[in-house]
gemmi code that builds the backbone of each chain (N, CA, C; Angstrom):
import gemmi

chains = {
    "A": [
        ("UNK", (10.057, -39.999, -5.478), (10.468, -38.591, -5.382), (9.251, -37.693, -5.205)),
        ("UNK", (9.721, -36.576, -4.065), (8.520, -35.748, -4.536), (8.473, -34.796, -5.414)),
        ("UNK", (7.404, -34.056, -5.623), (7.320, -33.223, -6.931), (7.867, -32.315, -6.467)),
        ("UNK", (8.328, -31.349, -7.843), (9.107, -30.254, -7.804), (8.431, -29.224, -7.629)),
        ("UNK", (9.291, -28.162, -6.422), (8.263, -26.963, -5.870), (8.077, -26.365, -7.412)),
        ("UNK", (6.527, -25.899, -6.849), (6.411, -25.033, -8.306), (5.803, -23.768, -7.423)),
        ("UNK", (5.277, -22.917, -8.704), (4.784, -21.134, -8.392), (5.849, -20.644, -7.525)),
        ("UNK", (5.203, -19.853, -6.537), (5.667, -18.411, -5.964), (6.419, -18.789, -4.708)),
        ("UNK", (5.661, -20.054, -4.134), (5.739, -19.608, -2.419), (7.301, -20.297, -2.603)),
        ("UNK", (7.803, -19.441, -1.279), (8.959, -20.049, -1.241), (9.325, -21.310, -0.184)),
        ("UNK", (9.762, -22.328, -1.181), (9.566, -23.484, -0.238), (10.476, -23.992, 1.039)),
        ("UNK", (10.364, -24.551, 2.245), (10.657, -24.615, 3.210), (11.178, -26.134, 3.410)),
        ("UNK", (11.994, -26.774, 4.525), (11.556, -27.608, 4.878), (10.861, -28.027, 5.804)),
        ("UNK", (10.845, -29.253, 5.780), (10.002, -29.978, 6.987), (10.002, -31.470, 7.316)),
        ("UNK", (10.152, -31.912, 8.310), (10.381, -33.109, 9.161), (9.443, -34.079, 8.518)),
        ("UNK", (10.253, -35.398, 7.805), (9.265, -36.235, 7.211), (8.463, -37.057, 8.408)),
        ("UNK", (7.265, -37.238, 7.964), (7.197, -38.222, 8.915), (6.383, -37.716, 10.434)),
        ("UNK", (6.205, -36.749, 10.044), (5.638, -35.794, 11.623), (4.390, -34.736, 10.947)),
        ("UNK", (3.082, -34.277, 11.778), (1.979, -34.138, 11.427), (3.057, -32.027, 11.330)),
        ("UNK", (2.458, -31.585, 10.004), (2.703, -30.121, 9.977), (2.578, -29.546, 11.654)),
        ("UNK", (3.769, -28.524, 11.855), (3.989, -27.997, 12.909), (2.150, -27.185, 13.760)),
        ("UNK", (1.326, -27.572, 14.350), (0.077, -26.908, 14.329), (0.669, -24.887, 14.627)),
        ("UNK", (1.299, -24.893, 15.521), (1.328, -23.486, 16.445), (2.873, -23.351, 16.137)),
        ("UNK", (3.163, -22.040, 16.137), (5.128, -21.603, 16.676), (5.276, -22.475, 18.215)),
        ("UNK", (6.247, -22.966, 18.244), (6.899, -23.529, 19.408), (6.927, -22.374, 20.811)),
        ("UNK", (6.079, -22.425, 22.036), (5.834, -21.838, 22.818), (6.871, -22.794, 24.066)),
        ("UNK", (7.308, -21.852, 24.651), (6.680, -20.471, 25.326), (7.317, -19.605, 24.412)),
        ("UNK", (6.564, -18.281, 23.575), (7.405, -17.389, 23.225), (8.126, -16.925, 23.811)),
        ("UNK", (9.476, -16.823, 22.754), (10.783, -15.760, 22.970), (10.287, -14.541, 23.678)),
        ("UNK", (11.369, -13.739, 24.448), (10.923, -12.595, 25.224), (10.998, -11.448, 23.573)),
        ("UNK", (11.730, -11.442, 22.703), (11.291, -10.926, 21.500), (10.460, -10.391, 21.155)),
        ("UNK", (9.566, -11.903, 20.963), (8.784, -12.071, 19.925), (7.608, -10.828, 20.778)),
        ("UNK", (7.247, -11.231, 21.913), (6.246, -10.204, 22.630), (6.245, -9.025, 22.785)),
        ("UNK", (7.278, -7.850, 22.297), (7.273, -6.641, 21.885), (6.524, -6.669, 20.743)),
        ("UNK", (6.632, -7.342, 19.989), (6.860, -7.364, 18.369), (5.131, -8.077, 17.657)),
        ("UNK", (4.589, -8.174, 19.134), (3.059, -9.239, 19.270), (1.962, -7.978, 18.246)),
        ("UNK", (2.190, -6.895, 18.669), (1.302, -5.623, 17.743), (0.916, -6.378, 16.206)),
        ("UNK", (-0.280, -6.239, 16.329), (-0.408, -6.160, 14.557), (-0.883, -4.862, 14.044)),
        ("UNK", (-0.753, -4.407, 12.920), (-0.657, -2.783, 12.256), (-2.613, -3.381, 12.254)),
        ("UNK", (-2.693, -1.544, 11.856), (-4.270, -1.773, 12.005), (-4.370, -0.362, 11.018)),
        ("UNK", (-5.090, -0.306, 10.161), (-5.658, 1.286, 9.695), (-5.925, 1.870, 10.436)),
        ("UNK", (-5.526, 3.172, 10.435), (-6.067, 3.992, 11.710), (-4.984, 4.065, 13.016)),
        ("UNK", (-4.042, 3.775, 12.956), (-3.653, 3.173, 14.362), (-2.187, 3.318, 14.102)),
        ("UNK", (-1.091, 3.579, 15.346), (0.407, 3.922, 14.834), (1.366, 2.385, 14.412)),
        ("UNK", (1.648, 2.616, 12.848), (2.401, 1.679, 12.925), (3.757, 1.297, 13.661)),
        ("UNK", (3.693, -0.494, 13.850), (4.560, -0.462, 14.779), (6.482, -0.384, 14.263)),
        ("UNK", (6.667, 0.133, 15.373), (8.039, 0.548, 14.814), (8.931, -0.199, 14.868)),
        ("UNK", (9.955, -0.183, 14.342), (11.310, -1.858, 14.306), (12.758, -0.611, 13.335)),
        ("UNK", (13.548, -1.611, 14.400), (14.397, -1.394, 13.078), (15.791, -2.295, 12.738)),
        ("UNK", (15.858, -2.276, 11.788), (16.406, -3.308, 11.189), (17.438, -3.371, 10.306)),
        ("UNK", (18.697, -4.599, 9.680), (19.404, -4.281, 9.011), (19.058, -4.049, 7.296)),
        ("UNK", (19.766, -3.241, 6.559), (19.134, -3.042, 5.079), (20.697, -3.172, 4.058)),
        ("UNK", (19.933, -2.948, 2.811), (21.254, -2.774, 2.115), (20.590, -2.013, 1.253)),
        ("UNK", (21.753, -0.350, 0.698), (20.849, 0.579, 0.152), (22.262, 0.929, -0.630)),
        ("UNK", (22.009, 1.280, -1.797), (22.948, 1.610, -2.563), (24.205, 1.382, -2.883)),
        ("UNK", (24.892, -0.273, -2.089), (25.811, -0.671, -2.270), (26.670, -0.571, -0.749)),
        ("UNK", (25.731, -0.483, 0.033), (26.315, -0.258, 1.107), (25.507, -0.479, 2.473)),
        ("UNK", (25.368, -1.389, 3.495), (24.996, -1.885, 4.270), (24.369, -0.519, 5.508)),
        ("UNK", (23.030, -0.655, 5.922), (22.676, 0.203, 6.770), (21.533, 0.139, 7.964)),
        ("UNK", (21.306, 0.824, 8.858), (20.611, 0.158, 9.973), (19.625, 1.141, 9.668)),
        ("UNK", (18.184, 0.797, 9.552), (16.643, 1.580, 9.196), (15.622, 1.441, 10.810)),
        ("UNK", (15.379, 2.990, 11.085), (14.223, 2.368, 12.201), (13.299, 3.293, 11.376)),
        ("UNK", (12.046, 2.882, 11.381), (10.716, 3.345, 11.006), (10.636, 4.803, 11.331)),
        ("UNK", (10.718, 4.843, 12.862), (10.478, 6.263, 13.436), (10.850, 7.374, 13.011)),
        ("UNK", (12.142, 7.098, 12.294), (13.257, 7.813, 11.474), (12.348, 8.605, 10.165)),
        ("UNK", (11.432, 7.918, 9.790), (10.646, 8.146, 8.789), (9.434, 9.228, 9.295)),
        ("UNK", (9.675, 9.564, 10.155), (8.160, 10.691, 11.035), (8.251, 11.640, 10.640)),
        ("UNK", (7.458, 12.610, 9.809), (7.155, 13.803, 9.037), (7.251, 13.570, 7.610)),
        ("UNK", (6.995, 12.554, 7.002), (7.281, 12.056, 5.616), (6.255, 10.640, 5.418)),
        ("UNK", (5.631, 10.612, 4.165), (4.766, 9.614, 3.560), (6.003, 8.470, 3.540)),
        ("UNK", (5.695, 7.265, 3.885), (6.159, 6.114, 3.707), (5.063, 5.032, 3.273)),
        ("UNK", (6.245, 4.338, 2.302), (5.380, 3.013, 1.973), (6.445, 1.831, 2.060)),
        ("UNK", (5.380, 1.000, 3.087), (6.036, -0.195, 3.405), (6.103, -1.331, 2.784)),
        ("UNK", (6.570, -2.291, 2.488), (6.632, -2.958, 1.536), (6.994, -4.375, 1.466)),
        ("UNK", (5.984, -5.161, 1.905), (6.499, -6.776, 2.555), (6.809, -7.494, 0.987)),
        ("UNK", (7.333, -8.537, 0.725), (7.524, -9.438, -0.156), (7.856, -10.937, -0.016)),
        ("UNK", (7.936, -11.817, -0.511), (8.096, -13.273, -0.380), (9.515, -13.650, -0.505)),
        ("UNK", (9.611, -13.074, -1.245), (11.752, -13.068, -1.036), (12.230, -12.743, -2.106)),
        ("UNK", (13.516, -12.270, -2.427), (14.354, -12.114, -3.164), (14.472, -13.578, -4.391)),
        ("UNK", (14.765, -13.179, -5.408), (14.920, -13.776, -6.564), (13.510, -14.844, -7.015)),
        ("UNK", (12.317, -14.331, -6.125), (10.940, -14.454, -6.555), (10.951, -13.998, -8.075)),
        ("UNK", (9.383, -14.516, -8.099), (9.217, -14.521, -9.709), (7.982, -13.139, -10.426)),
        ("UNK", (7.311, -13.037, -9.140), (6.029, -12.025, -9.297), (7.313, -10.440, -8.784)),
    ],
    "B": [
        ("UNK", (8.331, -6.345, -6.321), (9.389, -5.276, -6.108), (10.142, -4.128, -7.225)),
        ("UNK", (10.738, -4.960, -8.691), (11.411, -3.912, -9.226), (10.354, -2.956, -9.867)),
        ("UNK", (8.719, -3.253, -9.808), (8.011, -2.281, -10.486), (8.147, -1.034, -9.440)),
        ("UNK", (8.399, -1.490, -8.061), (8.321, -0.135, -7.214), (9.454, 0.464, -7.612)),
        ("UNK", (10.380, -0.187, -7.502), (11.774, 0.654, -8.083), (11.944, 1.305, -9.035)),
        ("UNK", (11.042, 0.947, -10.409), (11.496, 1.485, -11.426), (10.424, 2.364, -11.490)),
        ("UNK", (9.319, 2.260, -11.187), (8.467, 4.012, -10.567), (9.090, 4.914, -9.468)),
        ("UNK", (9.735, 4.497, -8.614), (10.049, 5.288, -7.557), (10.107, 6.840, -7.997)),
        ("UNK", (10.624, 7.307, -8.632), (10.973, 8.723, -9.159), (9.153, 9.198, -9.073)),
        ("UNK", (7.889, 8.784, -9.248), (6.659, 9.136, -9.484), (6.241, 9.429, -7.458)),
        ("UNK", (7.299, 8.266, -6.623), (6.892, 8.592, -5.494), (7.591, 9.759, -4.749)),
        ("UNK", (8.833, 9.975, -5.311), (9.689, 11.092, -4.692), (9.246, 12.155, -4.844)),
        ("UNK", (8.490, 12.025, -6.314), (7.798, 13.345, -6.556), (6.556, 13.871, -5.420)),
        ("UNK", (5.772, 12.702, -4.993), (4.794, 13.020, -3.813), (5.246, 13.104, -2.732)),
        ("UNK", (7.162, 13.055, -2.541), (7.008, 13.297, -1.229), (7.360, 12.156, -0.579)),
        ("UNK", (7.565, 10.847, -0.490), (7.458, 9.405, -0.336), (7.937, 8.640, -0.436)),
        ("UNK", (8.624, 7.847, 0.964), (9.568, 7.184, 0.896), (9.094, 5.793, 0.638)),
        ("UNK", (10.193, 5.207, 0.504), (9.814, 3.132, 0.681), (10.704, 2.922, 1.154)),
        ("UNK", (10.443, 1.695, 1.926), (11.369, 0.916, 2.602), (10.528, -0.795, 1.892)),
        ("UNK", (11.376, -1.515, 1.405), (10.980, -3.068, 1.271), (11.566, -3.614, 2.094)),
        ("UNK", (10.825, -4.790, 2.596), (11.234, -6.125, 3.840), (11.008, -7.389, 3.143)),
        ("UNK", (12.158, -7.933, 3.375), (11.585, -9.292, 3.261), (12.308, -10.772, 4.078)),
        ("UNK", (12.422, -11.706, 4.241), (13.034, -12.279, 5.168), (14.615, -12.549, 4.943)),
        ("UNK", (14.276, -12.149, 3.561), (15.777, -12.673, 3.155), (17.052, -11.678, 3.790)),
        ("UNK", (18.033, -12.274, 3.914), (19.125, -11.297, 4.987), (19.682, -10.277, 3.663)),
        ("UNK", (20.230, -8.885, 4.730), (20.669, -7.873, 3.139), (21.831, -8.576, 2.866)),
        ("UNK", (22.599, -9.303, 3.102), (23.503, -9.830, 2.249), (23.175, -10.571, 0.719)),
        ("UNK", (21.784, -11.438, 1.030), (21.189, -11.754, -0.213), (20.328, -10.531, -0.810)),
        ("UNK", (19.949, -9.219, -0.390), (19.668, -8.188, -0.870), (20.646, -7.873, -1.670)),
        ("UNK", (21.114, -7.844, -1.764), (22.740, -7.086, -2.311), (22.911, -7.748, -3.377)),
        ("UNK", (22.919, -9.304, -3.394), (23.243, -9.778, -4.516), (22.077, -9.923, -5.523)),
        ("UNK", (20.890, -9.780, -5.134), (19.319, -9.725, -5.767), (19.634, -8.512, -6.489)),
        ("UNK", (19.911, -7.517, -5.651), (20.043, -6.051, -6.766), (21.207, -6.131, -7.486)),
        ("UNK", (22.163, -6.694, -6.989), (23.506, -6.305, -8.231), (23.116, -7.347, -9.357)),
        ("UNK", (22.853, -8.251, -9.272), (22.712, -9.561, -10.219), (21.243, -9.701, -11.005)),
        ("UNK", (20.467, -9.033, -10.676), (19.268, -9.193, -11.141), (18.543, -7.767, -11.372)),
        ("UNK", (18.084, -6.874, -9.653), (17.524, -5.786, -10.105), (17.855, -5.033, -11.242)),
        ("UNK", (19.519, -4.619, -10.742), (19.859, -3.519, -11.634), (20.022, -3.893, -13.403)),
        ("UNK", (19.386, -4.910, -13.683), (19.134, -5.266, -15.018), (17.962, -4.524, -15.697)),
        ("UNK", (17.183, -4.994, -14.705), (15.214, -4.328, -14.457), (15.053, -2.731, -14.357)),
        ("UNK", (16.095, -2.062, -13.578), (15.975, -1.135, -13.057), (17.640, 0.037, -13.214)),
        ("UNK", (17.144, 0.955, -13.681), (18.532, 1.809, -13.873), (18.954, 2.125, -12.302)),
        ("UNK", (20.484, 1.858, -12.016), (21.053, 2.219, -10.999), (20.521, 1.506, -9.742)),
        ("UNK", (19.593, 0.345, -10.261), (19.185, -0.884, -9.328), (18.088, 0.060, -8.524)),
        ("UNK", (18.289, -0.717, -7.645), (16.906, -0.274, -5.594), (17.176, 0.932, -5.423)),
        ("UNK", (16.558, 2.415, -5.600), (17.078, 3.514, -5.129), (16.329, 3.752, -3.199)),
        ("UNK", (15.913, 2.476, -2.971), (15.477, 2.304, -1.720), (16.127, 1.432, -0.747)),
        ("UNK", (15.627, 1.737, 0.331), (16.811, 0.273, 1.669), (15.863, -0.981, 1.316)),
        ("UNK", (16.331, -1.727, 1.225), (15.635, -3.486, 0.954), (16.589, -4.141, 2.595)),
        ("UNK", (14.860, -3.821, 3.369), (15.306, -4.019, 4.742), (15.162, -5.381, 5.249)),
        ("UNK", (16.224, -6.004, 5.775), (16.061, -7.613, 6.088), (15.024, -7.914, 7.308)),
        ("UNK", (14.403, -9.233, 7.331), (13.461, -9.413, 8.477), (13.743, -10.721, 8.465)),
        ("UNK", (14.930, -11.598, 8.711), (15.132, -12.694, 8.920), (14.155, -13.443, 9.818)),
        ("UNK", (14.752, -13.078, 11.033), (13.002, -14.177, 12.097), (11.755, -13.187, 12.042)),
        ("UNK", (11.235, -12.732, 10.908), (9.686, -12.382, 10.800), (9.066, -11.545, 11.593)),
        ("UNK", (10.338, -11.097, 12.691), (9.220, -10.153, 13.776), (8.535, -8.866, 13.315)),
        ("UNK", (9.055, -8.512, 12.158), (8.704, -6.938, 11.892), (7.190, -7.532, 10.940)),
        ("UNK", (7.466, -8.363, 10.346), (5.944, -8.860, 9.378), (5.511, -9.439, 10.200)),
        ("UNK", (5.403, -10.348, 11.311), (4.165, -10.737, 12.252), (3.583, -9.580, 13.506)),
        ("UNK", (4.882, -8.497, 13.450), (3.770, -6.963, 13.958), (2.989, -6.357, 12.974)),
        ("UNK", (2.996, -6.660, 11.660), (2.053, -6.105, 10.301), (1.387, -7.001, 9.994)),
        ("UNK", (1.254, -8.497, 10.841), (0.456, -9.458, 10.392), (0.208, -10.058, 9.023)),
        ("UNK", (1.805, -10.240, 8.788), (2.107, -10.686, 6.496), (3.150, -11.623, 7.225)),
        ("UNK", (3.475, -11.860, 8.004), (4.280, -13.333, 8.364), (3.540, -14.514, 8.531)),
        ("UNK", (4.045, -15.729, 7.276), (3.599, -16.895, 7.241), (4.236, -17.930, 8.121)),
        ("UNK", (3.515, -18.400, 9.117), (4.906, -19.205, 9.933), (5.101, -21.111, 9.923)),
        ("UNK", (4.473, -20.958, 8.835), (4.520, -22.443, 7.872), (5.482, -22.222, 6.792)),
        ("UNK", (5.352, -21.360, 6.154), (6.680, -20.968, 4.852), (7.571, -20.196, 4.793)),
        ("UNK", (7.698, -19.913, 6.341), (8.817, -18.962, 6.398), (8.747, -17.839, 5.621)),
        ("UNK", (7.790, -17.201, 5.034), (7.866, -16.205, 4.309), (6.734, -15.065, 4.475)),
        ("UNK", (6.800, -13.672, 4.025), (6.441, -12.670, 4.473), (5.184, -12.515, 2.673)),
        ("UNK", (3.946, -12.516, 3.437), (3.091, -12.323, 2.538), (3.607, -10.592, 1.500)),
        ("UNK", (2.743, -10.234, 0.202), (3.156, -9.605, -0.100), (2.231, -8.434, 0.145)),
        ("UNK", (2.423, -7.324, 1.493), (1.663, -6.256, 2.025), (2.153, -5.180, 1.378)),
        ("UNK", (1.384, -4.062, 1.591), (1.646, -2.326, 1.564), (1.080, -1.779, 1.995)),
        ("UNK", (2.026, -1.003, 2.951), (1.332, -0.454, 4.134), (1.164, 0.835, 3.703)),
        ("UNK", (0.562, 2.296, 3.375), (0.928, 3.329, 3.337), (0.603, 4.156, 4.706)),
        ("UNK", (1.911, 4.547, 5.337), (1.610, 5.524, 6.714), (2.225, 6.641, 6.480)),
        ("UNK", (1.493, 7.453, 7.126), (0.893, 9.518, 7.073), (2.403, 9.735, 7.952)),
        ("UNK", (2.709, 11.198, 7.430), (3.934, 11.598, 8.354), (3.644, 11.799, 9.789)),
        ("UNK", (2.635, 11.452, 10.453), (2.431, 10.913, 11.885), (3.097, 9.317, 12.297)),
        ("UNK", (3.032, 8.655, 11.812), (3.424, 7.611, 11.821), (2.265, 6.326, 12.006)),
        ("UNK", (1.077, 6.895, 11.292), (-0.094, 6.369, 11.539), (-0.700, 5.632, 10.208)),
        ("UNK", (-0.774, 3.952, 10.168), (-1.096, 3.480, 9.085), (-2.174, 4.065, 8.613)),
        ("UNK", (-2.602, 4.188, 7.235), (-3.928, 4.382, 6.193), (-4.253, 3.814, 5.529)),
        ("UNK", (-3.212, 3.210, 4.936), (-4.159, 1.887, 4.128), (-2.997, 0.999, 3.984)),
        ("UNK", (-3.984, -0.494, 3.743), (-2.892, -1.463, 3.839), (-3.789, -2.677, 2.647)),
        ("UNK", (-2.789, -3.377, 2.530), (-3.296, -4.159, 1.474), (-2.599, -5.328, 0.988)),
        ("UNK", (-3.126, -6.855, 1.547), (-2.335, -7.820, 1.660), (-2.505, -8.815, 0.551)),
        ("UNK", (-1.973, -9.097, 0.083), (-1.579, -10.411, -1.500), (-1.209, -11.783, -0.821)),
        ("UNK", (-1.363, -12.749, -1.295), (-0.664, -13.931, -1.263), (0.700, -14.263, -2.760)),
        ("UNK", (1.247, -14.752, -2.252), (2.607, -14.590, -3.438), (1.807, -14.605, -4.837)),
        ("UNK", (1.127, -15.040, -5.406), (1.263, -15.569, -6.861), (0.743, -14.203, -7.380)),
        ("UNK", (0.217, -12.958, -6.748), (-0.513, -12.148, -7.667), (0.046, -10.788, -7.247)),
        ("UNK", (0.738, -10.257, -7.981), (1.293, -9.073, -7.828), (0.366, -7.758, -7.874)),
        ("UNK", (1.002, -6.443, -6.905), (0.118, -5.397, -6.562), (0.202, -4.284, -7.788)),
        ("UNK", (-0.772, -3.520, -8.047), (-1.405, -2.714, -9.000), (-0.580, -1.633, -8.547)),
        ("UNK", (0.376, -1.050, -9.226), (1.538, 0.260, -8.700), (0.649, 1.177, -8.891)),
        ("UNK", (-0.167, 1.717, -10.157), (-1.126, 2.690, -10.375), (-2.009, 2.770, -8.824)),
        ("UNK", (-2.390, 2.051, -8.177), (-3.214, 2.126, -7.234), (-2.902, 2.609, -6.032)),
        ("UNK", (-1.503, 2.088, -5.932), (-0.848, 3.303, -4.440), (-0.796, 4.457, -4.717)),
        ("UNK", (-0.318, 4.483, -6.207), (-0.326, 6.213, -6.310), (-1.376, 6.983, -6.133)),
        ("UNK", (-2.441, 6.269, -6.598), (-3.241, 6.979, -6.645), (-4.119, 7.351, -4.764)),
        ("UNK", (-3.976, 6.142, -4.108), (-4.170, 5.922, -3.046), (-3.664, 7.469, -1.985)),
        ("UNK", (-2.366, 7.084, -2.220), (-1.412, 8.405, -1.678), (-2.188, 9.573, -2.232)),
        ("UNK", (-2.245, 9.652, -3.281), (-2.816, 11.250, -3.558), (-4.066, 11.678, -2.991)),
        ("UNK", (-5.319, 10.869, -3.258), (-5.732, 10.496, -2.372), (-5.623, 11.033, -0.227)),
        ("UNK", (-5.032, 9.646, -0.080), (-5.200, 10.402, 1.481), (-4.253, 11.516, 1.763)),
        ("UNK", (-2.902, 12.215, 0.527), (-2.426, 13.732, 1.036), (-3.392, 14.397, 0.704)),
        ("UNK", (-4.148, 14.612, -0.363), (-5.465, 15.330, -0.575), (-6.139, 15.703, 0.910)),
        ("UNK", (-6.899, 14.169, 1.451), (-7.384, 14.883, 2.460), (-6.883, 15.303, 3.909)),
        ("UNK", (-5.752, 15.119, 3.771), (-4.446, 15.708, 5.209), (-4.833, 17.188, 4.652)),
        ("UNK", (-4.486, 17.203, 3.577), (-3.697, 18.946, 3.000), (-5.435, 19.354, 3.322)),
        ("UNK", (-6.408, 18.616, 3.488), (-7.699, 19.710, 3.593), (-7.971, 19.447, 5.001)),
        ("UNK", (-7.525, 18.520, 6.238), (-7.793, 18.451, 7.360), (-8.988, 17.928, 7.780)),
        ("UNK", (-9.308, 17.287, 6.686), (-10.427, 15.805, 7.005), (-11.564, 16.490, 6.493)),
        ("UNK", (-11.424, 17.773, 5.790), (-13.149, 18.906, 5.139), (-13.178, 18.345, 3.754)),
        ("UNK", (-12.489, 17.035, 3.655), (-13.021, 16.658, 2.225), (-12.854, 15.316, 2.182)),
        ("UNK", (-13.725, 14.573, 1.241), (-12.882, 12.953, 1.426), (-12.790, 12.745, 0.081)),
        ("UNK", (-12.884, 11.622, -0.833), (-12.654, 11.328, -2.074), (-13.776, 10.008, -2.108)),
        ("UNK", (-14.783, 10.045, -3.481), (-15.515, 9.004, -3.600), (-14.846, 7.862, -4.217)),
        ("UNK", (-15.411, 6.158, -3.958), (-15.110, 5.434, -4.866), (-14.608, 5.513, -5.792)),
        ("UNK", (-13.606, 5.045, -6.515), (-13.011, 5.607, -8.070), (-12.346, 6.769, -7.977)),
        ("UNK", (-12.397, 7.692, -7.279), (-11.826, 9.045, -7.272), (-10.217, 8.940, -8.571)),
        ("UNK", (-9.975, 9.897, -8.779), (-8.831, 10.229, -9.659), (-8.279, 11.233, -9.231)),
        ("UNK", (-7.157, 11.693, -9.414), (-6.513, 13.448, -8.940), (-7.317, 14.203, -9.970)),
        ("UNK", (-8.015, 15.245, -9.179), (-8.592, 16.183, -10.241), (-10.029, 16.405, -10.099)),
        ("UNK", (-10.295, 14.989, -10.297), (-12.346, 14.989, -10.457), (-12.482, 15.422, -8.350)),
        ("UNK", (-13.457, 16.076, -8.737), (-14.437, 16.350, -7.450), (-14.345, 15.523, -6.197)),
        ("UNK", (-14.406, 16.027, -5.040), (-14.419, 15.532, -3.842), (-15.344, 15.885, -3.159)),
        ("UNK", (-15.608, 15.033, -2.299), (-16.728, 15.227, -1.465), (-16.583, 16.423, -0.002)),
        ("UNK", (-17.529, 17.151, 0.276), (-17.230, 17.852, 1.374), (-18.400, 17.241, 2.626)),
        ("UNK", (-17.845, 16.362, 3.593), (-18.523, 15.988, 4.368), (-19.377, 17.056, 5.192)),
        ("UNK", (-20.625, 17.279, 5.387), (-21.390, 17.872, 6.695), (-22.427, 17.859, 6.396)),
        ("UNK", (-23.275, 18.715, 7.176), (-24.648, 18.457, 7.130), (-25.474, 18.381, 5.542)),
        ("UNK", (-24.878, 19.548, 4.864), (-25.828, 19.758, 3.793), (-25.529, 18.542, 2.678)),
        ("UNK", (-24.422, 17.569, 2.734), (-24.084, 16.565, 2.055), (-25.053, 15.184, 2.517)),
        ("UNK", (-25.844, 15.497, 3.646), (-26.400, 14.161, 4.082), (-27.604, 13.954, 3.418)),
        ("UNK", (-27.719, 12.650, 2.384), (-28.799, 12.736, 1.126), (-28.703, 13.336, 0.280)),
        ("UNK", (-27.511, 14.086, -0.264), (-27.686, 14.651, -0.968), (-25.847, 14.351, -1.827)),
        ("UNK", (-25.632, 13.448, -1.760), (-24.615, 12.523, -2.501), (-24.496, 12.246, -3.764)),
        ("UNK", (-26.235, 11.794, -3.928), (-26.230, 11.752, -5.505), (-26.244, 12.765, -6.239)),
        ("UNK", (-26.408, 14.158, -5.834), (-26.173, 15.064, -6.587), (-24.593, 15.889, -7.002)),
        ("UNK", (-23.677, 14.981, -6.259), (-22.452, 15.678, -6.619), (-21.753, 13.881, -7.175)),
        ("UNK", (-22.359, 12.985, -7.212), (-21.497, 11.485, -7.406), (-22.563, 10.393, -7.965)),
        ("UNK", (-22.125, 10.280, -8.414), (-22.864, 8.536, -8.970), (-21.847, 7.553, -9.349)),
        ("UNK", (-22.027, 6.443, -9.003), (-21.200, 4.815, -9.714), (-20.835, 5.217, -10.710)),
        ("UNK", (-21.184, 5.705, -11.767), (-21.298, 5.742, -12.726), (-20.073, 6.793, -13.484)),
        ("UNK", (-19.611, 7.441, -12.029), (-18.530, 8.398, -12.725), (-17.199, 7.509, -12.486)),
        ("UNK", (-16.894, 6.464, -12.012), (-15.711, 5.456, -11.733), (-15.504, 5.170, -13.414)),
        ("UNK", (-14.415, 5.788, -13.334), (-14.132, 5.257, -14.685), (-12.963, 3.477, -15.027)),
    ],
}
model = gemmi.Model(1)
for chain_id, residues in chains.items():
    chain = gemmi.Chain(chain_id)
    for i, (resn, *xyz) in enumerate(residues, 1):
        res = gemmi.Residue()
        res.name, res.seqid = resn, gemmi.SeqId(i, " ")
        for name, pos in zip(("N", "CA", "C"), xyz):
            atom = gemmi.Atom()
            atom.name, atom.element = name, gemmi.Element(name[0])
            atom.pos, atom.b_iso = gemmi.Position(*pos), 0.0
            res.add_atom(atom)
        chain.add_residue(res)
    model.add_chain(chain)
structure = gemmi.Structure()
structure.add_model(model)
structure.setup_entities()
């Protein structure tokens, strides 16, 4: 058996028997290449928008929406994490 | 996450929204806050807990792991331009210092509200002294700042 995930990260699977995936599977999605921006200090963050759930009730968020107002963004490892 | 939530009221006061992402879909948002947050937190997430299932919104912020499927733990703070200012990336096991955005934010509205005629030293706090960048400040730093005032 293998050992039991421990800490934070949230664990995944993966194909026994085969060397870890090196790269994402290319050719990228036509997607993914809008979405290629990485945020930078100094520089406009990039905008998305996406599905949410806010007060008991399901809702669609775009960033831009947020223009004339301090925002803080807020990545995390997932839901029912421990940190 | 629920430490942002259960400060939030300290960010509304500056003015300041949040949005959280994470890969998980809001359907498992939903049940994270009914079943768990709102234990942590009165009246649960008073914020959107925005889904990022395939990672595209965290690999444009560069916090998408694409070995663990999961979204490092970032904070971005961006100016009502829509222009990042500071950002600040974790790996899961070590959670972010809430005192420090705040203070961060006050911070860079400080120098919006002065139009870049002031900045804030190392350590800065709301209150203590700021720096006024220009000529007569060049070498002459140590007379309004030292290390030594970081408390």
């Amino acid at each position: 058996m293998a050992d039991e995930p421990k800490g934070c990260a949230r664990v995944t699977g993966s194909v026994v028997g085969e060397s870890p995936p090196a790269a994402p599977a290319s050719p990228v999605p036509e997607t993914r290449k809008e979405t290629a921006v990485t945020a930078r200090v100094g520089q406009k963050a990039p905008d998305f928008q996406a599905p949410a759930y806010f007060k008991g009730g399901f809702t669609n968020v775009k960033l831009s929406d947020y223009l004339g107002k301090w925002t803080l963004l807020c990545f995390y490892p997932g839901d029912f994490t421990f940190v | 996450m629920s430490a942002v939530a259960d400060k939030y009221p300290q960010l509304q006061a500056l003015g300041v929204e949040v949005l959280s992402v994470s890969v998980d879909s809001h359907f498992v948002h939903k049940m994270w806050n009914d079943n768990e947050l709102t234990k942590m937190v009165d009246g649960g997430v008073p914020f959107h807990m925005v889904s990022d299932q395939a990672g595209n919104i965290g690999r444009a912020y560069g916090v998408y792991d694409e070995t663990m499927g999961i979204e490092m733990r970032g904070r971005f703070i961006i100016d009502p331009d829509g222009v990042v200012q500071a950002m600040e990336v974790l790996t899961p096991p070590v959670g972010r210092m809430f005192a420090e955005t705040v203070r961060q934010v006050q911070a860079f509205q400080l120098v919006r509200a002065s139009k870049g005629a002031e900045a804030t030293p190392a350590g800065w706090q709301p209150g203590q002294a700021t720096l006024k960048p220009g000529p007569d400040l060049v070498g002459n730093v140590w007379k309004v700042w030292n290390p030594k005032m970081e408390k």
